[in-house]
N, C-alpha and C positions, 0 to 999 in steps of 0.2 A: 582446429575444432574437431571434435571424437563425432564417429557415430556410430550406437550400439542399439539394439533392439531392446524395450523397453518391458521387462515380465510383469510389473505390478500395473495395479490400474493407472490410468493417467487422469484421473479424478478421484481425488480423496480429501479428506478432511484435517483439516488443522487440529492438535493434539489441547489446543487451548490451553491456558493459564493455570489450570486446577481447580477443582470444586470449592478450597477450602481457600481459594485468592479473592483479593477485591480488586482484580486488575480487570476493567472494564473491555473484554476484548473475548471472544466469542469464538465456538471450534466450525468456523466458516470454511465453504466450500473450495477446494482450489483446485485450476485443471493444471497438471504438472506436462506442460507440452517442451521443455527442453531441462536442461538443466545447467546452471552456473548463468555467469554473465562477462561480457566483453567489456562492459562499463569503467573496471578497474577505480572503482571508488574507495577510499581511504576507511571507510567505516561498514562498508559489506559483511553484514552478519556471516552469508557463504566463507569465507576464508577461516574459520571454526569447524566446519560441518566434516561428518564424518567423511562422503562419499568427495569429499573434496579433499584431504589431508591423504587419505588412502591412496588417492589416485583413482578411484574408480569411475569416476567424472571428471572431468576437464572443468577447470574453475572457468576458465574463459566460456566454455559453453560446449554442452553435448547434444547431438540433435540423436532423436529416437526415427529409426529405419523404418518403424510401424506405426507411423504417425495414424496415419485412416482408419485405423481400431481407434480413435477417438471421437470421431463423429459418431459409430453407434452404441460407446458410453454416454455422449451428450445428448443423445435420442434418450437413454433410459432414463437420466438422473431427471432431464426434463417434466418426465412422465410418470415421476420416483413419489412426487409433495402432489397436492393436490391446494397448494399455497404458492406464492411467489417464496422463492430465494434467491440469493445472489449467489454466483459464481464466478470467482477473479482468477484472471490469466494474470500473472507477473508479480506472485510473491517469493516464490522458491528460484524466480528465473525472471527476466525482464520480458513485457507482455509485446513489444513489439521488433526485438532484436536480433531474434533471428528467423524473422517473415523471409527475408531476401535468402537467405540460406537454403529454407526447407524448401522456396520456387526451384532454389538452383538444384538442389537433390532429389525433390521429389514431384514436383512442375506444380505441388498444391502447399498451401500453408495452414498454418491454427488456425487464423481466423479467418481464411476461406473456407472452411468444415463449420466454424461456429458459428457466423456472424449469422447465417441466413437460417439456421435453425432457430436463436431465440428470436429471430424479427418476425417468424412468420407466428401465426394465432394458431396454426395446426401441428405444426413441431413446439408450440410453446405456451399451450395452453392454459396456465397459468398465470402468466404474465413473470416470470422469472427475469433475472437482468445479469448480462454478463461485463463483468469489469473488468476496462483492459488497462493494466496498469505498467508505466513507461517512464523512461529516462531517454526515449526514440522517439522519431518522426515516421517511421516507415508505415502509414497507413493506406496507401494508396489500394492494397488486396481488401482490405475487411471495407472500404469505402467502396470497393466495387463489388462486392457480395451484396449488399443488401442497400436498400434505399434508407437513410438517415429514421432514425428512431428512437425512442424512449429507453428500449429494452437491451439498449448495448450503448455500454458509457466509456465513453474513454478519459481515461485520470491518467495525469500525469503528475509524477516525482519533481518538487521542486525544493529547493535549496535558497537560503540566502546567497546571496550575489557570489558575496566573497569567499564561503564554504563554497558554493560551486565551482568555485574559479582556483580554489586551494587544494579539492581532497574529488574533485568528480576531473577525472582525466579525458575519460575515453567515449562519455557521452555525449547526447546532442548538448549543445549549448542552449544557458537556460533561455533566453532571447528567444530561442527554434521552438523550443519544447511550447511557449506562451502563446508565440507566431503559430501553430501548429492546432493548437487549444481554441485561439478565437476563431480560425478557420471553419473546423468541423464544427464550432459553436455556430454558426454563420447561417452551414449549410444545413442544422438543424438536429444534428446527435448531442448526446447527454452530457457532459464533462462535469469531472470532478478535479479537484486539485488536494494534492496531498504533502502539504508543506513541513519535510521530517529530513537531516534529522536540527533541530532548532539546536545550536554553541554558539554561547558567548566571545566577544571578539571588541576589540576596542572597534567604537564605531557601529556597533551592530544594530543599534536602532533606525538608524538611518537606514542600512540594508531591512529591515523588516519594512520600512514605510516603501521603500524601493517598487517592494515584489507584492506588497500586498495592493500596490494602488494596480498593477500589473494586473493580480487575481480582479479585483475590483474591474476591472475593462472588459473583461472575458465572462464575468457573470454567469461563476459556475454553479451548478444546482450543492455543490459541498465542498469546502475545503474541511481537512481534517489537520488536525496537527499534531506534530512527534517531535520531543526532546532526544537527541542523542543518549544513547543506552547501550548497556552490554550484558548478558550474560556472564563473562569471565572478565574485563576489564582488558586485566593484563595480557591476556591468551591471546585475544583479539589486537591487542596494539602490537604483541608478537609477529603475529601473523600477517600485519599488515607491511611489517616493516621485508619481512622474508620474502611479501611480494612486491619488494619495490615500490612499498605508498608509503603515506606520509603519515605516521601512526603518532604522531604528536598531537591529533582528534580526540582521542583519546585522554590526556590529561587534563580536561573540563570533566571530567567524570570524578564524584562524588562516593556517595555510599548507595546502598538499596533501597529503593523504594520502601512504603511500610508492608506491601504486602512479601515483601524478600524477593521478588522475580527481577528484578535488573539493579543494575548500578545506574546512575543518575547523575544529572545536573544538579549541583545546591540546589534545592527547593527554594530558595527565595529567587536564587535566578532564572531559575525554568520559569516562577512564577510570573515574576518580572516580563520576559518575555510573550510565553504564554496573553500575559494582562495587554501588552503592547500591539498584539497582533491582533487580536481581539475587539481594542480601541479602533483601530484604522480601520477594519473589513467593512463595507457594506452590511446592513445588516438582515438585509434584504437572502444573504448566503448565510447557508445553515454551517454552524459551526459544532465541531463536533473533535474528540481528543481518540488518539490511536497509541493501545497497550499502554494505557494509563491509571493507574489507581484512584480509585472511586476517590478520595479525598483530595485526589487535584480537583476533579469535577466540582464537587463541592463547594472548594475554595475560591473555588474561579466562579461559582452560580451559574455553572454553562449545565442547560436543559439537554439531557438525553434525547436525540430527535431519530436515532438511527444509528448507523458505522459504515465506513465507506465499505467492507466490503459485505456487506449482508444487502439486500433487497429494498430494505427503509427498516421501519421500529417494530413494524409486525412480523418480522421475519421469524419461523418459526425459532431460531437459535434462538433469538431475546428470551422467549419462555423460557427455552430450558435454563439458561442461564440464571435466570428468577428462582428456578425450582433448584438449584448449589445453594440459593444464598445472597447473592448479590441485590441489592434493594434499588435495580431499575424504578420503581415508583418512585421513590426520593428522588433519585436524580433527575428524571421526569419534572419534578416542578425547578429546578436548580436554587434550591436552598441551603440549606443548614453549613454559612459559611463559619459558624464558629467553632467549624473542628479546626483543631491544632496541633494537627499530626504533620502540616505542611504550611512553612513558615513563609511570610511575605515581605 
């Protein structure tokens, strides 16, 4: 594991979809407190990325020497809206991965600097929510910063059984991750689950009723759901094979969505799926789709209620994103299933 001192901010914004896309996904907040991941998962976007091919960072994971310069950007950004937003640890890097590392280096971690600023009403005056998003167990630090609350959610990365157990090598096992989830549900913080990336596999329904009765027990305030996708297809099944994973994840991948931003699952099997997981949930948990084309939403009749990592549906992003182009209000009542740009 690298450690380099870190010159750009360690909070910045997602570059988002594009103005002129209908891919429902939003230039959300992210605090970059490491970079790479030890997880070694078969379908990790990272193993594309530049500062990972160059060598600049450590795929496995780079920890920043000047971590404590992030607690008083988490003080500004806090103080930045005068709105709630959201803020997620663990898109660029796993949110709770390398907590045990930054103790052993620097005797403090990320979410002991964050956890107790957005819980408190005087550091987070808005009501702002940080998301820590995981393929770990290690919350024992951010559980001891602050007393269980609304405004710091922990989500966890889940997988069907068999994709877990196929192309996720190096992380907690999903059983840990669900064990892990009802716990802190228990003791009274927010959980979300984010069940991505959804391949087809003889057998796979049964895995989704598996994990969804699983989610169903835990009684999260969201699950969100993600079809396996890629940028480059090929590049990525390259890549994965050069680092010793299993890049045959890969060949369930399709063509482009309609907006052109990823390669995809057939449409009628995403939907399939998709429609399956959908069927079994609670419906009591708000469902909601992750870098998806407004025309899945559609087709599926699933109501925009939010995105896991924005605040809820007021978040300032939603607007701007209205003001590109994208017809949140439609999707808002979850109608107009007879577009036929995604086949069932």
């Amino acid at each position: 594991m690298r450690v380099v001192e870190r010159s750009s901010p360690f909070i910045r914004q997602f570059s988002g979809p594009g103005p002129d896309s209908q891919i429902v996904c939003f230039k959300f907040w992210q605090a970059v407190v490491a970079s790479g991941c030890p997880g070694a998962c078969a379908y990790c976007f990272l193993q594309t990325q530049e500062p990972y091919r160059t060598g600049l960072y450590d795929l496995n994971g780079t920890l920043f020497s000047n971590l404590r310069r992030l607690e008083r950007e988490t003080v500004a950004w806090l103080h930045a809206s005068q709105s709630a937003r959201g803020l997620i640890v663990g898109e660029n890097q796993d949110g709770l991965a390398f907590e045990r590392p930054y103790k052993r280096l620097l005797g403090i971690t990320p979410l002991e600097l964050m956890v107790p600023l957005f819980s408190s009403r005087v550091t987070n005056p808005f009501g702002s929510r940080l998301v820590i998003l995981s393929k770990f167990t290690t919350t024992e630090f951010a559980e001891a910063a602050a007393r269980p609350n609304d405004r710091v959610i922990f989500s966890w990365s889940l997988s069907l059984p068999t994709i877990s157990r196929r192309y996720e090598k190096k992380v907690a096992p999903l059983e840990r991750r669900l064990e892990a989830a009802a716990r802190l549900k228990r003791m009274g913080w927010a959980i979300r689950f984010r069940l991505d990336a959804l391949v087809p596999f003889d057998g796979w329904r049964q895995d989704v009723h598996d994990v969804v009765d699983a989610i169903n027990a835990v009684e999260p305030e969201m699950l969100t759901l993600g079809s396996l996708r890629a940028s480059n297809a090929r590049s990525l099944q390259n890549s994965a094979i050069k680092n010793g994973r299993d890049g045959s994840i890969f060949n369930a991948l399709a063509d482009r969505d309609p907006s052109g931003f990823k390669y995809r699952l057939d449409p009628a099997i995403q939907a399939a799926m998709f429609r399956e997981v959908r069927t079994r949930l609670d419906p009591s948990i708000r469902l909601d789709l992750c870098k998806e084309d407004a025309s899945v939403w559609r087709r599926l009749g699933l109501k925009f209620s939010g995105c896991h990592c924005l605040a809820g549906h007021t978040d300032s992003l939603v607007r701007e994103r209205g003001d590109e182009g994208l017809n949140l209000v439609a999707l808002r009542r979850g109608v107009h299933k007879n577009d036929t740009r995604v086949a069932v």
